[in-house]
C-alpha positions as CSV (number, residue, x, y, z in Angstrom):
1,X,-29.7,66.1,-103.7
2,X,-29.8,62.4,-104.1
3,X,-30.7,60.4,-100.7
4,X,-28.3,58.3,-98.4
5,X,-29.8,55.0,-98.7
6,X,-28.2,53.2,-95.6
7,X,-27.4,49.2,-95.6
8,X,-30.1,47.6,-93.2
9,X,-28.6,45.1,-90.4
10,X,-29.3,41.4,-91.5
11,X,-31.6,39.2,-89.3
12,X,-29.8,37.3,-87.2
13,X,-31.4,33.3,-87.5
14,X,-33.3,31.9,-85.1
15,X,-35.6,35.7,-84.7
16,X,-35.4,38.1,-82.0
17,X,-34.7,35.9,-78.9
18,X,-31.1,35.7,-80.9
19,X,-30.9,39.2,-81.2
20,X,-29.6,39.5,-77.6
21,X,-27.6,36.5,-77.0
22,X,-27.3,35.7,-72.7
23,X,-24.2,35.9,-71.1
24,X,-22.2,33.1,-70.8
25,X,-22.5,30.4,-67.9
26,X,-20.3,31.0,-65.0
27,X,-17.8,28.1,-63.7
28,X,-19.7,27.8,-60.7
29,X,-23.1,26.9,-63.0
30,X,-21.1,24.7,-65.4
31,X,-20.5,22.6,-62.4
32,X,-23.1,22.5,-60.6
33,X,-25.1,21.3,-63.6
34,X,-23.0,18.1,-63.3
35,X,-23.1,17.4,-59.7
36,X,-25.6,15.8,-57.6
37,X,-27.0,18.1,-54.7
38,X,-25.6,18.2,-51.2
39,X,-26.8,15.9,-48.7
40,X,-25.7,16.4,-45.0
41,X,-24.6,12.7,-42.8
42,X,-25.8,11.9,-39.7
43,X,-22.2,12.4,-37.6
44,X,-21.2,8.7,-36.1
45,X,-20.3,8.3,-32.4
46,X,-16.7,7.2,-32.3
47,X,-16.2,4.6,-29.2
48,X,-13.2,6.9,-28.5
49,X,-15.1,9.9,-26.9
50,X,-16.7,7.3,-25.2
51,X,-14.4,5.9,-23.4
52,X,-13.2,9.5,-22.8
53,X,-16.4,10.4,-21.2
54,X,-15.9,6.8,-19.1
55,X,-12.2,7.9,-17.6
56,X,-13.3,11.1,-16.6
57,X,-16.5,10.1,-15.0
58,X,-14.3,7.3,-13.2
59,X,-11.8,9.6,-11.9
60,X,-14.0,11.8,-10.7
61,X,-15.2,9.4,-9.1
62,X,-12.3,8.4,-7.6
63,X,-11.3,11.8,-6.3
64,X,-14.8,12.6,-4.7
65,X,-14.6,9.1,-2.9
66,X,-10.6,10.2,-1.9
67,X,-12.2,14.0,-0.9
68,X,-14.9,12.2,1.4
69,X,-12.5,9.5,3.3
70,X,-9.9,12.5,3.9
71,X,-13.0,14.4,5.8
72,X,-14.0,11.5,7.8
73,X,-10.7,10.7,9.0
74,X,-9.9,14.4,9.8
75,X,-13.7,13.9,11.8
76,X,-11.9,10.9,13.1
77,X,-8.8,12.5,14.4
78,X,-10.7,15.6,15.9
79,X,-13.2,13.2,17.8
80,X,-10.9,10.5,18.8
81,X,-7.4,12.3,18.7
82,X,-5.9,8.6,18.1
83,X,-3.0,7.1,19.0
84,X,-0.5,4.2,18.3
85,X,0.0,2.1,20.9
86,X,3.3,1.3,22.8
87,X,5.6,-1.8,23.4
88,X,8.7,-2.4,25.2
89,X,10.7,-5.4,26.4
90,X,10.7,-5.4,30.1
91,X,12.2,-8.3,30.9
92,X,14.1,-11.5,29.2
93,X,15.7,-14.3,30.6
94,X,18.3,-16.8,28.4
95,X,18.0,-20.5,30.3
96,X,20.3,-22.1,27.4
97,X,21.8,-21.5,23.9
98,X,22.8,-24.3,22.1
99,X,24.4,-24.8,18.4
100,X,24.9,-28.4,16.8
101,X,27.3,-27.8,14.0
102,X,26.6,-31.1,12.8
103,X,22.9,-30.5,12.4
104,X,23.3,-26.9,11.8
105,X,20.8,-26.0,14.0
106,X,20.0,-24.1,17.1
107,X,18.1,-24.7,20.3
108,X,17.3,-22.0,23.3
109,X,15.0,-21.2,26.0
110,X,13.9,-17.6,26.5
111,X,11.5,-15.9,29.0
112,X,9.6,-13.2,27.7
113,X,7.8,-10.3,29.3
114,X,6.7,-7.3,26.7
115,X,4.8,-4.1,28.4
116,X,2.2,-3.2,25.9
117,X,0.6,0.6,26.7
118,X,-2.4,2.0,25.0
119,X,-2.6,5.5,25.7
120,X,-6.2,6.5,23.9
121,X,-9.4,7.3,26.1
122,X,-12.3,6.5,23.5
123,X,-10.1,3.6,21.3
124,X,-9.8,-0.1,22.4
125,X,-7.9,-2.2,20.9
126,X,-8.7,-5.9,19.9
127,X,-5.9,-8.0,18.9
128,X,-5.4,-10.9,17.6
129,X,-2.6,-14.2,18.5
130,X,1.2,-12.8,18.3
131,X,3.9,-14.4,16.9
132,X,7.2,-14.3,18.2
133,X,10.4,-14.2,16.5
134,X,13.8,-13.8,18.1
135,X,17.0,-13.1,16.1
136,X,20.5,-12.6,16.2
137,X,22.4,-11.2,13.5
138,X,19.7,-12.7,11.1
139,X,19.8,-16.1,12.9
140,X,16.6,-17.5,13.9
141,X,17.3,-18.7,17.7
142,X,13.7,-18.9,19.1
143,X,9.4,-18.6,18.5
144,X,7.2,-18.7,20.6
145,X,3.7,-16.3,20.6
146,X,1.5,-14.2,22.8
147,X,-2.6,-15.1,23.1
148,X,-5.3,-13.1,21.8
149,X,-6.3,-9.7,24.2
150,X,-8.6,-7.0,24.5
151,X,-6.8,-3.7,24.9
152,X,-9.1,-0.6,26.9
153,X,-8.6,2.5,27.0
154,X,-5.7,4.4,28.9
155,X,-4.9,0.7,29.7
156,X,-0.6,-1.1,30.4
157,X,-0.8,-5.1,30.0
158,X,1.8,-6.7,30.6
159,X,2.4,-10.0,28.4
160,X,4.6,-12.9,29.8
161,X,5.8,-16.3,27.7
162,X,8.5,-18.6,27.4
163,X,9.8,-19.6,23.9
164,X,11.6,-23.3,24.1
165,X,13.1,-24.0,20.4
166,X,14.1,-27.5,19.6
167,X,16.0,-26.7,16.5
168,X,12.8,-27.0,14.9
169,X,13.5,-23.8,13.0
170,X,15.9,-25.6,9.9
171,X,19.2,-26.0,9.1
172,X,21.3,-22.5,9.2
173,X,24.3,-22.5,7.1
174,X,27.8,-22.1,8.2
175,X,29.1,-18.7,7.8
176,X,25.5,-17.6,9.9
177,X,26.6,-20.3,12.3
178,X,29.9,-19.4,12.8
179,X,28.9,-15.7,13.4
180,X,26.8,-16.8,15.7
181,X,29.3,-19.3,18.1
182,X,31.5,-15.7,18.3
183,X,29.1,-13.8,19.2
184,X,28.4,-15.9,22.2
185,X,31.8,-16.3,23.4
186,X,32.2,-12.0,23.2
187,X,32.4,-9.9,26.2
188,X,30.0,-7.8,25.2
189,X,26.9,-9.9,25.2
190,X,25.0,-11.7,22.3
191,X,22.3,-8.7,20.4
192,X,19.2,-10.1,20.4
193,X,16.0,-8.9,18.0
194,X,12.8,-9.3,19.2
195,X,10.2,-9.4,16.3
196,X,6.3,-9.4,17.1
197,X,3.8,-9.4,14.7
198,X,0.1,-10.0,14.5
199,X,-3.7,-7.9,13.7
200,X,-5.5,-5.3,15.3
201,X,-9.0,-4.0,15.1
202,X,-9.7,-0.2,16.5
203,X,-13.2,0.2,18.2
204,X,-14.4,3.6,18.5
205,X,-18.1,4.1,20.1
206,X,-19.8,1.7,18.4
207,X,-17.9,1.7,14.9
208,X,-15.3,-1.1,14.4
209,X,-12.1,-0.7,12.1
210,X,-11.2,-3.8,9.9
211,X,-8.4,-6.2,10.9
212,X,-5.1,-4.1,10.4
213,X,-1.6,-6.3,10.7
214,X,1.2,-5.0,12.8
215,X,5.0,-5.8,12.9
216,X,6.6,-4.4,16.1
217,X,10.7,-4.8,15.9
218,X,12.8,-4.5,19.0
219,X,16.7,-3.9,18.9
220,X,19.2,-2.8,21.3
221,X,18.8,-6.2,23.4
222,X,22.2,-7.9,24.8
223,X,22.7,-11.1,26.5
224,X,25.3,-13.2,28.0
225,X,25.0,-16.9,27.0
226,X,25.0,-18.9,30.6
227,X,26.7,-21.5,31.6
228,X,25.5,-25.1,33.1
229,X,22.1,-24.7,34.6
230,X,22.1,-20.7,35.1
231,X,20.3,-18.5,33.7
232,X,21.3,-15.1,32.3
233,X,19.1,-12.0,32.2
234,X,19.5,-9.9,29.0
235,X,20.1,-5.6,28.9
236,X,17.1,-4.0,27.8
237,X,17.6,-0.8,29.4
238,X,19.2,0.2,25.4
239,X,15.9,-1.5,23.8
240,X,13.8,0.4,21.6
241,X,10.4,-0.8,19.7
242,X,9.1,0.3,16.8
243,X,5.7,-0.2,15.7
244,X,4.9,-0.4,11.7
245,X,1.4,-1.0,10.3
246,X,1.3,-3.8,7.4
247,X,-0.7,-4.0,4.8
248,X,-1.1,-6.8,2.4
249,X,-2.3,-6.1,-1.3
250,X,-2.9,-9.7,-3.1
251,X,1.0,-11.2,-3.1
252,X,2.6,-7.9,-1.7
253,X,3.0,-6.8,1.9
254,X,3.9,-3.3,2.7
């Protein structure tokens, strides 16, 4: 029988490492071939976080300074047990009460007596010159003021003055003026305000309490204008004070 005589496989060029061919490159290695290697950046402090870090740091501040003054005045209040003190017109004369309608202005004589009652055992009170300031309906009709005293403990002064007014006070104008010539001539007395105002200091033991101003407002006064050279004491069995602290922030008083 004659022999199969089979066709040999032709030699691929370039020799055996030819023979088997690699597989292809990958999309991830045909890339990276081209692109330079991965260096990390040092991360950059924006001023942002910290001004961030600042506010929190400042109102936390704020509230633990809050916290610790809310515990010393609730040790305060449990040691002391303090309270306001007290004032009431006891007595106030009207010598004269005069209106120039020419000069729109008004002249008057007032005595004065105010009861002042501190009614603390461990706080005395230091306080300073008091202004006085009578009204009616909104018309300024006398100053005067009160000296500087020393207020102790459990302690009732009584504080006397007279307030003269020369029409010193400006020019009112006349629908005020006219308000106030009816007034006078009613039946039922001219109201009078009383307005007091001035600054306290609080001693407790041997702590001191800054300067602290104080507007006390009295209503509920009534007086009959005299005539001639009487003199006419006002109703202040109706009269009620009230006492309001004041505090003054740069141009604003509260």
């Amino acid at each position: 029988m004659a022999e199969k005589v089979y066709p040999s496989k032709p030699t691929p060029i370039g020799g055996a490492a030819a023979a088997n061919p690699p597989f292809p490159a990958t999309k991830a290695q045909l890339y990276g071939a081209n692109r330079p290697a991965y260096r990390p950046q040092p991360r950059r402090r924006h001023r942002r976080g910290c001004c961030c870090s600042f506010c929190i740091f400042l109102t936390l501040l704020v509230l633990a300074l809050l916290f610790l003054a809310a515990i010393l005045a609730a040790v305060i209040f449990l040691l002391y047990r303090p309270h306001r003190p007290s004032f009431a017109v006891s007595a106030l004369k009207l010598s004269y009460l005069n209106v120039s309608q020419s000069a729109s202005t008004v002249s008057s004589k007032f005595d004065l007596k105010v009861t002042a009652k501190n009614p603390n055992k461990k706080l005395v009170y230091y306080y300073g010159p008091i202004t006085i300031s009578v009204y009616s309906d909104g018309v300024d009709v006398g100053e005067g003021s009160f000296p500087s005293f020393v207020h102790g403990t459990k302690n009732t002064t009584l504080l006397e003055t007279s307030i003269v007014s020369n029409g010193g006070g400006g020019a009112v104008d006349a629908a005020s003026l006219s308000k106030l010539t009816s007034d006078m001539k009613s039946k039922n007395g001219l109201p009078l305000e009383v307005k007091l105002e001035t600054k306290v200091k609080a001693k407790m033991g041997s702590f001191k309490t800054p300067k602290v101003g104080i507007r006390v407002t009295c209503v509920g006064i009534k007086v009959s204008v005299p005539s001639g050279n009487a003199t006419a004491t006002a109703s202040t069995a109706g009269a009620k004070c009230k006492v309001d602290t004041r505090v003054k922030i740069w141009k604003w008083t509260f």
